[in-house]
C-alpha positions in Angstrom: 41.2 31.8 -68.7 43.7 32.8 -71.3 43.8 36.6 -70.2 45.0 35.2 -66.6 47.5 33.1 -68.0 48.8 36.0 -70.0 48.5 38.5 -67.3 50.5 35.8 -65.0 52.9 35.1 -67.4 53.7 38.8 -68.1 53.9 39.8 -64.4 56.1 36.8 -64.2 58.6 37.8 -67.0 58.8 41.4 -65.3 60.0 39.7 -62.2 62.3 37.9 -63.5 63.6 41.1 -65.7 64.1 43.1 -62.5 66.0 40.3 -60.9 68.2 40.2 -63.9 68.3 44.3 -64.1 70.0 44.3 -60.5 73.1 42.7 -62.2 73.4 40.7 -59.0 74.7 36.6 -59.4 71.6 34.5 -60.0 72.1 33.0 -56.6 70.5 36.6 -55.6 67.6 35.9 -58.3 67.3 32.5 -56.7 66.8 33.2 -53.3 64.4 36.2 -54.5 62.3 33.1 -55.5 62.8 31.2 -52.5 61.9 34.1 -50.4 58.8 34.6 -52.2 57.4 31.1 -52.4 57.8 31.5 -48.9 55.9 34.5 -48.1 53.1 33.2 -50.8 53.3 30.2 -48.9 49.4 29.9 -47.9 48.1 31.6 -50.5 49.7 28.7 -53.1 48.5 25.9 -51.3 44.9 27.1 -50.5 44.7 27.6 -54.4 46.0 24.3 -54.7 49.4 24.6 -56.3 51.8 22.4 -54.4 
């Protein structure tokens, strides 16, 4: 269990890095997330995440 929390939490920070390497204004970084919680939308709430 801990090497998928570690593997999720170091995919996670890489996101978030390339967001921030884009030098866009963290509204862009934002709406990255928003769009992707969208597109995961299913897959989150069959694994129960909500």
């Amino acid at each position: 269990m801990d090497a998928v929390i570690s593997l999720r939490m170091e995919r996670t920070r890489a996101m978030l890095a390339a967001w921030q390497a884009t030098g866009d204004a963290p509204r862009t970084g934002i709406l990255s997330f928003i769009h992707m919680l969208i597109a995961k939308r299913t897959k989150l709430t069959d694994s129960g995440v909500r």
